[in-house]
N, C-alpha and C positions, 0 to 999 in steps of 0.2 A: 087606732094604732095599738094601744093596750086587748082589744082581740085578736089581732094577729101577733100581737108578741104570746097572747097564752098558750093557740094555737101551733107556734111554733116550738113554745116549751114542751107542749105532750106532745107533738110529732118527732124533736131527739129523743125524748125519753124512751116514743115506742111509736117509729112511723107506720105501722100498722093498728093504731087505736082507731076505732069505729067511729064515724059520726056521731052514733046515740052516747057510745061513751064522752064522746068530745061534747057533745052539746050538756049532759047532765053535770061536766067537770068546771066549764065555763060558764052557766046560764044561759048559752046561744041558744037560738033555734035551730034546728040541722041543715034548714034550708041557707040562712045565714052564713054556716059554718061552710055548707057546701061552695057556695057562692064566693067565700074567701079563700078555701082550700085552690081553687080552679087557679084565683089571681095570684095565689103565692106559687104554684106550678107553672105557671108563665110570665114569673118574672125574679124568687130569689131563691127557689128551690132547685135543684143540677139536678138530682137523681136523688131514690130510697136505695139505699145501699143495708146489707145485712153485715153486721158487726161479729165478727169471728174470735174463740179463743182459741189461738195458737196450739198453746200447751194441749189443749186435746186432742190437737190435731195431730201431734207427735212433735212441735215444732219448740223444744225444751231453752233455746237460749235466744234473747234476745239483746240486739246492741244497738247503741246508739253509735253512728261511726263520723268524725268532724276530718274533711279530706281539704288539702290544701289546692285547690281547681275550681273554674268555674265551668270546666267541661260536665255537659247533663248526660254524656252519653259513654256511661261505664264498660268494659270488658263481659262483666257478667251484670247484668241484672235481676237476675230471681231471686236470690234473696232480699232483695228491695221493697219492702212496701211503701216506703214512703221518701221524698228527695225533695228536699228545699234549698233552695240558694240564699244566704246568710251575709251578713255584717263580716267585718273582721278580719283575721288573720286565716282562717276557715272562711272557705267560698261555698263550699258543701256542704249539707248536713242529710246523712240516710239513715232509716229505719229500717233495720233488718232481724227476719228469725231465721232462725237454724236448728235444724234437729239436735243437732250436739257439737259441743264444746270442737269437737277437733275441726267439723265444718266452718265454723266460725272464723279460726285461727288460720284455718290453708284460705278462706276469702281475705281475710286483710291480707295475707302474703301478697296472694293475687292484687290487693290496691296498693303496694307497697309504694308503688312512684307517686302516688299521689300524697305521699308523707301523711298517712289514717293514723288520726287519735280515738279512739274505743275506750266507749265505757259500757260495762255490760246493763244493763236493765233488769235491778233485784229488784222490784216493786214499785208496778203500777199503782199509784195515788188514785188518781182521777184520769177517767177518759170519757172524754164527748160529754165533757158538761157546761159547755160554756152552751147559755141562752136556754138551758134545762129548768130552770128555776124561775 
């Protein structure tokens, strides 16, 4: 168990790390490593997904938005990257970017019935670090 927790540690860090680098970082064997790699792709792995910055992408404001609904299925969606259903007084909770401030403002308009509380997102701490270490 403690090689597949390592193996999954360098796969958040960098799901395209090499076998050899994986076997020199763990003390596996590559054939080993391969052989576990296969089982964690057929059973806890979803997909290798590529981790995008926003901001260079032109996409300058991001908000965190807590909407009073348990409806998953919004008016506008593309600003969306991310939708969880939550505890509380808030049924909703979305991640969204926007190129700028005024886009931001005319979409909560647009969520207005679903009474959206907004908070903007001045600094990322940490992201995808759980099970990194």
């Amino acid at each position: 168990m403690k090689d597949l927790q390592k193996i999954l540690s360098i796969l958040r860090k960098n799901s395209r790390t090499k076998i050899s680098e994986m076997s020199k970082e763990t003390g596996l064997q590559r054939t080993s490593i391969d052989i576990k790699l296969r089982h964690l792709k057929n059973s806890c792995i979803k997909r290798f997904v590529t981790l995008l910055d926003f901001r260079k992408l032109g996409y300058q404001e991001r908000m965190i938005i807590l909407l009073k609904t348990w409806e998953t299925e919004l008016p506008n969606m593309s600003p969306v990257n991310n939708m969880a259903k939550i505890s509380g007084d808030y049924g909703i909770i979305i991640d969204c970017y926007f190129r700028k401030n005024e886009d931001a403002l005319s979409y909560l308009e647009s969520l207005e019935r679903y009474c959206p509380r907004a908070h903007y997102v001045v600094e990322e701490i940490a992201c995808e670090e759980f099970l990194t270490k």
